[in-house]
N, C-alpha and C positions, 0 to 999 in steps of 0.2 A: 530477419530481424522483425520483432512486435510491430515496429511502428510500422511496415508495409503488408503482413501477413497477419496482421493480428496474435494475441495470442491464442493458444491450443485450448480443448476443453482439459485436456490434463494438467497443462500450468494451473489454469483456474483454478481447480479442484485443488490443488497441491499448496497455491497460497490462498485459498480462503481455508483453510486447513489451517498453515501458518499464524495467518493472523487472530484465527478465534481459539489456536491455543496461546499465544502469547497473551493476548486478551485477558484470557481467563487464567492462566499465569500471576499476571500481572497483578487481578483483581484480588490475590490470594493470600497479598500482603496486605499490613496496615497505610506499609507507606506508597501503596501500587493503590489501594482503593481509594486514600486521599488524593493521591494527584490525579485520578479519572472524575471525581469529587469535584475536585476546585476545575478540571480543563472545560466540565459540563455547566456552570458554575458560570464559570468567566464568560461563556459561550450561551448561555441565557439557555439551555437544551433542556428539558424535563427531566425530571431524575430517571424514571424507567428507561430511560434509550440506555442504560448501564444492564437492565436485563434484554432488549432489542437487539442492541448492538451486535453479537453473533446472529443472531436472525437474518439482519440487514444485508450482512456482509453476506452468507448463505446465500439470499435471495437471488442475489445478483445473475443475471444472466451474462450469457459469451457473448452476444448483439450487444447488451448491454456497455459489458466491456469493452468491447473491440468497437464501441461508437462514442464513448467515451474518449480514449486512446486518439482515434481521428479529429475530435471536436478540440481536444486541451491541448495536444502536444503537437508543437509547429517544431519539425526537424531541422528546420535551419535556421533556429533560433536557440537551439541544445550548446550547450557547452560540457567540455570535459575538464573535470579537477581531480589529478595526482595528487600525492602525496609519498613521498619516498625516492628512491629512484628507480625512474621509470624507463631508464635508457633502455633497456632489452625487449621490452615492451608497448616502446611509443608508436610503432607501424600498426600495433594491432589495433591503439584504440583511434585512430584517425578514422572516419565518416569513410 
C-alpha cells in the first residue's frame, strides 16, 4: 500500500499524466475554463497559475510526493465509504 511504500516513479508519471490531460480537457470548454476562472478567483490565485498549473503538477518530485503522502495522511484516521452493495467485497476493503 502507498501509505507504507510510497508510491512508484511509474504511478507518478501515470497520474500526473492524468491530471494534466484532464486539466487541459477540461480547459477546452467554455464551461471548464469558467469554472477554473471563478475556483482561481475565489481562491485569490493569479490568473497565470491556469497556464502553470501542468508545469506545477510535472515538477513534482517522487521525495516530494512520498513526503507529502507521510506528512498529510494519518492512517488511522482514514475512513472507508461504500456505496451499493458491498457484501462480497467488505473483507477486501478492511485496514
Amino acid at each position: 500500500m502507498w501509505l507504507d511504500k510510497g508510491v512508484s516513479e511509474a504511478e507518478l508519471k501515470a497520474k500526473k499524466t492524468t491530471i494534466t490531460g484532464v486539466y487541459k480537457v477540461a480547459l477546452s470548454t467554455t464551461g471548464g475554463m469558467a469554472a477554473q476562472l471563478l475556483s482561481i478567483a475565489q481562491r485569490n490565485i493569479k490568473i497565470d497559475f491556469l497556464d502553470q498549473y501542468p508545469d506545477k503538477i510535472n515538477a513534482l518530485t517522487l521525495d516530494e510526493v512520498n513526503g507529502a503522502i507521510k506528512k498529510c495522511i494519518d492512517p488511522d484516521n482514514l475512513h472507508i465509504i461504500a456505496a451499493g452493495s458491498v457484501d462480497a467485497n467488505l473483507e477486501k476493503m478492511k485496514p
